[in-house]
N, CA, C, O and CB atoms as a CASP TS submission, in Angstrom:
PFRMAT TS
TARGET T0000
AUTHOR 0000-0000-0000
METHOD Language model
MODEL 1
PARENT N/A
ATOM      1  N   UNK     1     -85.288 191.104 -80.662  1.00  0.00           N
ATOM      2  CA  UNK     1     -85.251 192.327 -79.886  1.00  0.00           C
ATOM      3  C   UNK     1     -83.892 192.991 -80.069  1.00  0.00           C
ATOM      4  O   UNK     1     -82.880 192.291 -80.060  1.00  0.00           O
ATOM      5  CB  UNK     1     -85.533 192.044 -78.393  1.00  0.00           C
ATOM      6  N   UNK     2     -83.823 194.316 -80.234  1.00  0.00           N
ATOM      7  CA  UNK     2     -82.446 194.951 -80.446  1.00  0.00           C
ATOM      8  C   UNK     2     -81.929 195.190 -79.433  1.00  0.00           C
ATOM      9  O   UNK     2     -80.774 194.792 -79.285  1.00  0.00           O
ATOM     10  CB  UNK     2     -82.347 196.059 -81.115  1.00  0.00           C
ATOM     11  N   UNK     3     -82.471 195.796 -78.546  1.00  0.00           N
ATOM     12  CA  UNK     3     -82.181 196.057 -76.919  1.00  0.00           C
ATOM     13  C   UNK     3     -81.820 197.088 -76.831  1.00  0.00           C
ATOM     14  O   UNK     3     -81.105 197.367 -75.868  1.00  0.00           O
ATOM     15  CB  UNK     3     -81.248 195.321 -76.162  1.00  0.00           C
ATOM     16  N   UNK     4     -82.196 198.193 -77.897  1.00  0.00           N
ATOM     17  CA  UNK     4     -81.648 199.903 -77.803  1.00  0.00           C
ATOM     18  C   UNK     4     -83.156 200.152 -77.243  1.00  0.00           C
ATOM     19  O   UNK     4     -84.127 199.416 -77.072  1.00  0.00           O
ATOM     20  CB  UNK     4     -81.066 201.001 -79.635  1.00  0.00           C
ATOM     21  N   UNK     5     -82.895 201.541 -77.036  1.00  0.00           N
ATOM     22  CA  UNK     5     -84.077 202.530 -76.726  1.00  0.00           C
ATOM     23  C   UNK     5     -84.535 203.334 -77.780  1.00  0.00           C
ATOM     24  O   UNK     5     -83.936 203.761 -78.766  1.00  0.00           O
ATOM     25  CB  UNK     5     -83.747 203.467 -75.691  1.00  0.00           C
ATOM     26  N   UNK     6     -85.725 203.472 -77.401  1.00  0.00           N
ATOM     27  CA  UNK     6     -86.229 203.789 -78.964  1.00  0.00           C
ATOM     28  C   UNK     6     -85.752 205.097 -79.162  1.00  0.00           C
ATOM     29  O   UNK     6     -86.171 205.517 -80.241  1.00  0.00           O
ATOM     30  CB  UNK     6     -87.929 203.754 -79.273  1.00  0.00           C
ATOM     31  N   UNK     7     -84.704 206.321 -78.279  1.00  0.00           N
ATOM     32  CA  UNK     7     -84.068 207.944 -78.779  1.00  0.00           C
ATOM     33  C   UNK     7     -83.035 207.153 -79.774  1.00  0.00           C
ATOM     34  O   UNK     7     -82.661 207.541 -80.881  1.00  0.00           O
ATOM     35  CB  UNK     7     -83.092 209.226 -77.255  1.00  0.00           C
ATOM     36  N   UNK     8     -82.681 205.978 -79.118  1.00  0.00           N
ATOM     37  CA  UNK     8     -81.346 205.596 -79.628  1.00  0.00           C
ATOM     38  C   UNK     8     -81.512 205.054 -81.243  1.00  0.00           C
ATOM     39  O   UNK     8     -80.791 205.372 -82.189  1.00  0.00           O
ATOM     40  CB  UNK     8     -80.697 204.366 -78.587  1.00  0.00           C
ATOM     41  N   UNK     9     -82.671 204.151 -81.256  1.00  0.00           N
ATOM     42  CA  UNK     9     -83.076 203.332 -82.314  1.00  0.00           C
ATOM     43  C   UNK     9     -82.956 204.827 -83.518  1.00  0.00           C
ATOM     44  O   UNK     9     -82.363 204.789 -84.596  1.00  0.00           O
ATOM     45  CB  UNK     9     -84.869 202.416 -81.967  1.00  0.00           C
ATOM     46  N   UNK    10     -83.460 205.655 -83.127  1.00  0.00           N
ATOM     47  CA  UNK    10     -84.545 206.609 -83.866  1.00  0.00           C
ATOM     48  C   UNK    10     -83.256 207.994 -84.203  1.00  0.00           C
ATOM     49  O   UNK    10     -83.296 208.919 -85.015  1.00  0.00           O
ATOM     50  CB  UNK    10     -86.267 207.170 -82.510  1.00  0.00           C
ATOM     51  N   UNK    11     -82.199 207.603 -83.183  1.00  0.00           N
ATOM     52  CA  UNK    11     -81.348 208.617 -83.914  1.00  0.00           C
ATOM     53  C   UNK    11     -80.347 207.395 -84.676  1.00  0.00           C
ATOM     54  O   UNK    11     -79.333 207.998 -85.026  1.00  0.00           O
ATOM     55  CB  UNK    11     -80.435 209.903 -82.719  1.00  0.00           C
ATOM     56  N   UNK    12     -80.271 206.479 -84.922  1.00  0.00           N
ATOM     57  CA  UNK    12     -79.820 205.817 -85.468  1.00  0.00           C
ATOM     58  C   UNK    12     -79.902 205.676 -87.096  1.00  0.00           C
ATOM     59  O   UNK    12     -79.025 205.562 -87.952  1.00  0.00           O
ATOM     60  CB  UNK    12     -80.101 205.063 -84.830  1.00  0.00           C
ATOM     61  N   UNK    13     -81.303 205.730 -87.157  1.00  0.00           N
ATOM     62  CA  UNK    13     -81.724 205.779 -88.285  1.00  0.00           C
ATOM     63  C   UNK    13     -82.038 207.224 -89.449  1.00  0.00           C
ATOM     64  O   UNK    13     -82.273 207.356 -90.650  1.00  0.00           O
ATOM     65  CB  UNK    13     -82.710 205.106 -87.950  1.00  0.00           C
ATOM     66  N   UNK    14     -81.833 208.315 -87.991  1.00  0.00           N
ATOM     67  CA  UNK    14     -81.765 209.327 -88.802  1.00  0.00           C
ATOM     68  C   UNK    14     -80.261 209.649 -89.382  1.00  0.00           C
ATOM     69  O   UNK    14     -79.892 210.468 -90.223  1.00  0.00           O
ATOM     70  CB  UNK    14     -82.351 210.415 -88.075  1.00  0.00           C
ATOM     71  N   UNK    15     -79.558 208.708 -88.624  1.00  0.00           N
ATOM     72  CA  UNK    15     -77.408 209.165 -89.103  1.00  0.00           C
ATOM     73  C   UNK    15     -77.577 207.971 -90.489  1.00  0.00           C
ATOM     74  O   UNK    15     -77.039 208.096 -91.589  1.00  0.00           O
ATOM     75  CB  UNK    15     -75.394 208.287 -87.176  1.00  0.00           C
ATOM     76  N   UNK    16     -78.355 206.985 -90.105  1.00  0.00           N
ATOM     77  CA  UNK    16     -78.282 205.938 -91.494  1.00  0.00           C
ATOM     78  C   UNK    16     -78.633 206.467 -92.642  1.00  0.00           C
ATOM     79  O   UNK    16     -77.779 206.590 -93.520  1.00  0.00           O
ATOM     80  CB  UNK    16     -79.180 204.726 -91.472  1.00  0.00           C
ATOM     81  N   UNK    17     -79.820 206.838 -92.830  1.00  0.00           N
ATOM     82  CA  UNK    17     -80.436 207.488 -93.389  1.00  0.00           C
ATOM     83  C   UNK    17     -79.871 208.744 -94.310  1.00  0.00           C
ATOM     84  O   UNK    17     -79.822 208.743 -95.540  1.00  0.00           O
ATOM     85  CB  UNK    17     -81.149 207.694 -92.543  1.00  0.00           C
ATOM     86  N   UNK    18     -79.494 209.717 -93.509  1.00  0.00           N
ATOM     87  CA  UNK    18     -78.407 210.934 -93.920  1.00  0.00           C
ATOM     88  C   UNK    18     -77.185 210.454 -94.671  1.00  0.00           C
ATOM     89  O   UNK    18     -76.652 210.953 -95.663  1.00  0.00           O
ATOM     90  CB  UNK    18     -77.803 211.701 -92.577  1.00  0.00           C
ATOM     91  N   UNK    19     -76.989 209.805 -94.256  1.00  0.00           N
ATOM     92  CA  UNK    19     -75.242 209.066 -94.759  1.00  0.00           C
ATOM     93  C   UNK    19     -75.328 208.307 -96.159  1.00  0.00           C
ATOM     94  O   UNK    19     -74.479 208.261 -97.049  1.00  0.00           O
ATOM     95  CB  UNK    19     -74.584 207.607 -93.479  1.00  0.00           C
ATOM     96  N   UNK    20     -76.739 207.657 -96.095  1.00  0.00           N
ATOM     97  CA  UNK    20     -77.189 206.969 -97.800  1.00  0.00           C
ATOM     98  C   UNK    20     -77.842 207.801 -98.636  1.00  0.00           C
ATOM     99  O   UNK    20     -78.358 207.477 -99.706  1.00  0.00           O
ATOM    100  CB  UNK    20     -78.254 205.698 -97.836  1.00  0.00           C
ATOM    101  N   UNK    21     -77.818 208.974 -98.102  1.00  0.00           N
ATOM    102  CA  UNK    21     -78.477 210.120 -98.457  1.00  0.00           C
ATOM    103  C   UNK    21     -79.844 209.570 -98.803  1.00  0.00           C
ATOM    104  O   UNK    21     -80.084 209.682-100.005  1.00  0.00           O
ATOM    105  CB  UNK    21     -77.767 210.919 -99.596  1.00  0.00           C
ATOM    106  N   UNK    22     -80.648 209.102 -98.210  1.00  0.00           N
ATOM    107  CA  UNK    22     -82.135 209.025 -98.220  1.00  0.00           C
ATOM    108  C   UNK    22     -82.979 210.088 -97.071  1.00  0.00           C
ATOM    109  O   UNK    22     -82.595 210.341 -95.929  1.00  0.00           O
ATOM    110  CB  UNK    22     -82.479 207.405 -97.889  1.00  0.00           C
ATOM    111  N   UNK    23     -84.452 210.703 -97.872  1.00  0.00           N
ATOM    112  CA  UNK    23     -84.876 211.421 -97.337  1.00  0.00           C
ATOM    113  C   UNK    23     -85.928 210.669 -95.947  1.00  0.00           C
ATOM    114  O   UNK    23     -86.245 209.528 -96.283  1.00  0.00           O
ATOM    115  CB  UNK    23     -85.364 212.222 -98.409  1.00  0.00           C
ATOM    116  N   UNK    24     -86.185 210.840 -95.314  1.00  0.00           N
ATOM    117  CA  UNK    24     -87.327 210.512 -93.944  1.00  0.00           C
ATOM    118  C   UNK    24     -88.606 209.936 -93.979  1.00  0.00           C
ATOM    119  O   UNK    24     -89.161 209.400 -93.021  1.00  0.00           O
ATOM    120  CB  UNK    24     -87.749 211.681 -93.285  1.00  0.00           C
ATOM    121  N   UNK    25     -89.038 210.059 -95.069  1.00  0.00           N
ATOM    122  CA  UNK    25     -90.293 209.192 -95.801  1.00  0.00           C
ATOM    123  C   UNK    25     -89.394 208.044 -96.767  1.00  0.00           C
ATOM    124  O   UNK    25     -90.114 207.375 -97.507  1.00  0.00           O
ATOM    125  CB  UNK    25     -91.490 210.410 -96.987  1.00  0.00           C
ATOM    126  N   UNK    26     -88.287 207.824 -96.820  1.00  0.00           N
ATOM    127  CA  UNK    26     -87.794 207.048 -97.687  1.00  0.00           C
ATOM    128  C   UNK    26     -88.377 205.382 -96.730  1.00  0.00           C
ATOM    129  O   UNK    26     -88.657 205.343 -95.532  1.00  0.00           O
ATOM    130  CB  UNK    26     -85.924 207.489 -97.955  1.00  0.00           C
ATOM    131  N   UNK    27     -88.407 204.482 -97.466  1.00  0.00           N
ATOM    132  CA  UNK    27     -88.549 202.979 -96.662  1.00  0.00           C
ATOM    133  C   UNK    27     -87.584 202.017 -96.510  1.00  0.00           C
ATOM    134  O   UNK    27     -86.983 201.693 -97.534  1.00  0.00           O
ATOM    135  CB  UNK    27     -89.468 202.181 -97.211  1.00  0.00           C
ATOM    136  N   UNK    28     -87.143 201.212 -94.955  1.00  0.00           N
ATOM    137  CA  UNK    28     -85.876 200.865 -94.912  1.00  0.00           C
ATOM    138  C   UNK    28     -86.141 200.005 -94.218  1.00  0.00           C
ATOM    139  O   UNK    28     -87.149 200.044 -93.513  1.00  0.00           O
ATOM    140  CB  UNK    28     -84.894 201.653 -94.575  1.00  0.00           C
ATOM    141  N   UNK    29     -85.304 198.992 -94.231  1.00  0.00           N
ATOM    142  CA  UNK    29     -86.236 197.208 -93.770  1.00  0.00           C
ATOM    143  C   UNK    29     -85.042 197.337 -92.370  1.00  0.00           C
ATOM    144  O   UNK    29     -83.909 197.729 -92.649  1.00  0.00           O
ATOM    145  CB  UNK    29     -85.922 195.044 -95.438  1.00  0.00           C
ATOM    146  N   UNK    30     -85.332 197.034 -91.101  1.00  0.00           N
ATOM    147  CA  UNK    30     -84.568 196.676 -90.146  1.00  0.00           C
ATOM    148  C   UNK    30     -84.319 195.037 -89.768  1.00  0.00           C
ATOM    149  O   UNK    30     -85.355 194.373 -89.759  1.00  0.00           O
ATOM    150  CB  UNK    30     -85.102 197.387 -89.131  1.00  0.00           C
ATOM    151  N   UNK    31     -83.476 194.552 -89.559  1.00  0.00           N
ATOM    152  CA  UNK    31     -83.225 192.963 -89.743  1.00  0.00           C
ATOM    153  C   UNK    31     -82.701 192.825 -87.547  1.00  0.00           C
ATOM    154  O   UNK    31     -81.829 193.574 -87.106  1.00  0.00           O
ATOM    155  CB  UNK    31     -81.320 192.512 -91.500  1.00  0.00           C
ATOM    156  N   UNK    32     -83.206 192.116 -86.900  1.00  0.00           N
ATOM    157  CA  UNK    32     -83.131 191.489 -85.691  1.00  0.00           C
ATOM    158  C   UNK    32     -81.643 191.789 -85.354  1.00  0.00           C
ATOM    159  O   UNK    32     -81.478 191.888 -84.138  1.00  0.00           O
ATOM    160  CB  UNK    32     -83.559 189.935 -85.744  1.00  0.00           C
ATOM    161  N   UNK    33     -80.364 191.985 -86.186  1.00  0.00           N
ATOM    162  CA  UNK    33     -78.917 191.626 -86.104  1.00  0.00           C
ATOM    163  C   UNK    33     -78.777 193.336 -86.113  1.00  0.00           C
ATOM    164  O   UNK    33     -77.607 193.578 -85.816  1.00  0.00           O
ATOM    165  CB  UNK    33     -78.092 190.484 -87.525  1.00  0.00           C
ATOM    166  N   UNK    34     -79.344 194.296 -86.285  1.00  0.00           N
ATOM    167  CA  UNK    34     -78.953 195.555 -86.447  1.00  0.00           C
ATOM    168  C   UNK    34     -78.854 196.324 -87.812  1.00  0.00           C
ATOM    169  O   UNK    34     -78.928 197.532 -88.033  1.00  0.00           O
ATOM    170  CB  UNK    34     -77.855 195.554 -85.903  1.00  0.00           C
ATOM    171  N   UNK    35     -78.667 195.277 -88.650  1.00  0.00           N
ATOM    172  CA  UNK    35     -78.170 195.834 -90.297  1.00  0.00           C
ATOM    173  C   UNK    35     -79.890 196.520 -90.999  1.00  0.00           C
ATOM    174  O   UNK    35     -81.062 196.163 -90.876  1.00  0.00           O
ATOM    175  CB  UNK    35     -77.388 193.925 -91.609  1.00  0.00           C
ATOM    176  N   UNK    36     -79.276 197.487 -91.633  1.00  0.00           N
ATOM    177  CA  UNK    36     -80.384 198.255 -92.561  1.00  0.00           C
ATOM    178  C   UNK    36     -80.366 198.060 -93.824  1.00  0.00           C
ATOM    179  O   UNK    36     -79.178 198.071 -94.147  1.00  0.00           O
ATOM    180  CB  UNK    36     -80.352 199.622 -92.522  1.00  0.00           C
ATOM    181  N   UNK    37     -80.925 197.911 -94.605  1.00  0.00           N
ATOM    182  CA  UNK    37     -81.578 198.083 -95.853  1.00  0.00           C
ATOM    183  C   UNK    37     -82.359 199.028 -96.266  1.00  0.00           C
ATOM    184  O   UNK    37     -83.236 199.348 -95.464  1.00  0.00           O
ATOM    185  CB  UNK    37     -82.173 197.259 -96.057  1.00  0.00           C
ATOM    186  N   UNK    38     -82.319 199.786 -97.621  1.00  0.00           N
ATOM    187  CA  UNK    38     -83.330 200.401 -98.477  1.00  0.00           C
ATOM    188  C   UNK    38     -83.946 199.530 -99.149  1.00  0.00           C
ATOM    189  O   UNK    38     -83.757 198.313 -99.146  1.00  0.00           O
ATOM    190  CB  UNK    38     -82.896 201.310 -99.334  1.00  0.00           C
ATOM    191  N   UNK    39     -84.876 200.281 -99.882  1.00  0.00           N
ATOM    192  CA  UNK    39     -85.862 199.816-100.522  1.00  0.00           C
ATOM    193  C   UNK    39     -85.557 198.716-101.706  1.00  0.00           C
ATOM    194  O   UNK    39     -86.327 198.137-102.472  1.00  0.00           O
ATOM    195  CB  UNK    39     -86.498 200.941-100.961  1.00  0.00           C
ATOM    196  N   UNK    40     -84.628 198.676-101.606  1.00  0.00           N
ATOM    197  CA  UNK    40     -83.871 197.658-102.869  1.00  0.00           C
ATOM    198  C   UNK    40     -82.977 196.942-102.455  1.00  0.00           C
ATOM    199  O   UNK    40     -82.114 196.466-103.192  1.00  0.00           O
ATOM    200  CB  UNK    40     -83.151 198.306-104.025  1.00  0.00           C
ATOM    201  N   UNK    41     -83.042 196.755-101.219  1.00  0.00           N
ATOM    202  CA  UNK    41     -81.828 195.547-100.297  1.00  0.00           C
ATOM    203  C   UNK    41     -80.686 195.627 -99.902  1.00  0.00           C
ATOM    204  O   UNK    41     -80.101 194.835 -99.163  1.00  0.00           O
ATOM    205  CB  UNK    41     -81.435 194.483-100.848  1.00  0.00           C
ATOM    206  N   UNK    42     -80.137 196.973-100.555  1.00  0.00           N
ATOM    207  CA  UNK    42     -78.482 197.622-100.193  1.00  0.00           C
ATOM    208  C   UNK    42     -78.749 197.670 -98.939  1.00  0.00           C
ATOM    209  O   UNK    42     -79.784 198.142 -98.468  1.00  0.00           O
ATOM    210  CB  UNK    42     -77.863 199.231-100.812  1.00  0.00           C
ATOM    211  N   UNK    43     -77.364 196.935 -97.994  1.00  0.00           N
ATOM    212  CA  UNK    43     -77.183 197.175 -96.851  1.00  0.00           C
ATOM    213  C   UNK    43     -76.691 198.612 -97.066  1.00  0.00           C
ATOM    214  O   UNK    43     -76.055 198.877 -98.087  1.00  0.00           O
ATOM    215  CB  UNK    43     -76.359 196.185 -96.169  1.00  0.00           C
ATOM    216  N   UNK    44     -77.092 200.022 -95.683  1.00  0.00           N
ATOM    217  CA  UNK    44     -76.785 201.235 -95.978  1.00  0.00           C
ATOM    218  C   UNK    44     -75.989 201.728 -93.941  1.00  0.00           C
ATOM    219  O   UNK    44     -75.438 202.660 -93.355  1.00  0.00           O
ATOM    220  CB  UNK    44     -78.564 202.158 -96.772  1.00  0.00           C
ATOM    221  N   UNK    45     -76.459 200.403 -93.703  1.00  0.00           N
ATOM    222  CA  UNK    45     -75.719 200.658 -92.140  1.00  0.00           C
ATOM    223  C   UNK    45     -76.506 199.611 -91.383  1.00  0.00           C
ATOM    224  O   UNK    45     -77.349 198.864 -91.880  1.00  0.00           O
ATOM    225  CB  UNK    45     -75.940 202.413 -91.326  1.00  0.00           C
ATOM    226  N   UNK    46     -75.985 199.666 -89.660  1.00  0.00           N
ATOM    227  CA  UNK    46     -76.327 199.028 -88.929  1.00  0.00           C
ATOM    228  C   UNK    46     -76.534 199.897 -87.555  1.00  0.00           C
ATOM    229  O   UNK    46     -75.609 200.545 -87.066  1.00  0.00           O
ATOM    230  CB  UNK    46     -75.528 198.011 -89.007  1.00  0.00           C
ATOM    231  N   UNK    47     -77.533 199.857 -87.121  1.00  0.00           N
ATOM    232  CA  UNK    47     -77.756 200.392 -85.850  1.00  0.00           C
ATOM    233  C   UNK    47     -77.205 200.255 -84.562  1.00  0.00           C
ATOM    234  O   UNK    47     -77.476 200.996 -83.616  1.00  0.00           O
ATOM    235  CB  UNK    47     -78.683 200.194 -85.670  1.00  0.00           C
ATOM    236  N   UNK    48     -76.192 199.008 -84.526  1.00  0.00           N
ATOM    237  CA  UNK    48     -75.196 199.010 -83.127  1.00  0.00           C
ATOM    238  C   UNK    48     -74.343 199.682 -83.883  1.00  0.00           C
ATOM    239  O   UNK    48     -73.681 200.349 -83.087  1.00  0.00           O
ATOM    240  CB  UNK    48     -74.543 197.515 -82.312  1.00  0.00           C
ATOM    241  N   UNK    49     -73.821 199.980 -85.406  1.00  0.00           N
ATOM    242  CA  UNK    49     -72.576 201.258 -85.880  1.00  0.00           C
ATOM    243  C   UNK    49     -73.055 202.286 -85.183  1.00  0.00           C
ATOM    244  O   UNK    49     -72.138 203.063 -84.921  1.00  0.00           O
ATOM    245  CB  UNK    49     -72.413 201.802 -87.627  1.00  0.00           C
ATOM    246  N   UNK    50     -74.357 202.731 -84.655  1.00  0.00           N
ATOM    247  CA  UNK    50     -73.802 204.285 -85.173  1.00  0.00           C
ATOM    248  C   UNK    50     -73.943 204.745 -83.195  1.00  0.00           C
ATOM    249  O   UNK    50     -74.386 203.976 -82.342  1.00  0.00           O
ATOM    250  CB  UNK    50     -75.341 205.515 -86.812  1.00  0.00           C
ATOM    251  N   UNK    51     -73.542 205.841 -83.001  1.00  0.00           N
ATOM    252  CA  UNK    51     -73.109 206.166 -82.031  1.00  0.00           C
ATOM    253  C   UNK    51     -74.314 207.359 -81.272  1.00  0.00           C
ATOM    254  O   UNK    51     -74.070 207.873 -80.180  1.00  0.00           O
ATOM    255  CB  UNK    51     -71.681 206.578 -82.420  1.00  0.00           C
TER
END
């Protein structure tokens, strides 16, 4: 469980996202600890980073 709220989860992933420059249909693995991945395993952020 992450223990965010899902505005929070969900703007999280739109600052991750933007920043690896991936578009919104792009696919991105979320891991229990916060850290993100693309489609090819690059960590690209973590969801307790972003603000």
């Amino acid at each position: 469980m992450l223990d965010l709220t899902e505005a929070d989860v969900g703007a999280a992933i739109h600052s991750i996202k933007a920043a690896a420059r991936l578009r919104g249909a792009d696919n991105i693995v979320i891991y229990d600890n916060g850290d993100v991945t693309d489609a090819r395993g690059e960590e690209i952020g973590n969801l307790y980073d972003e603000d």
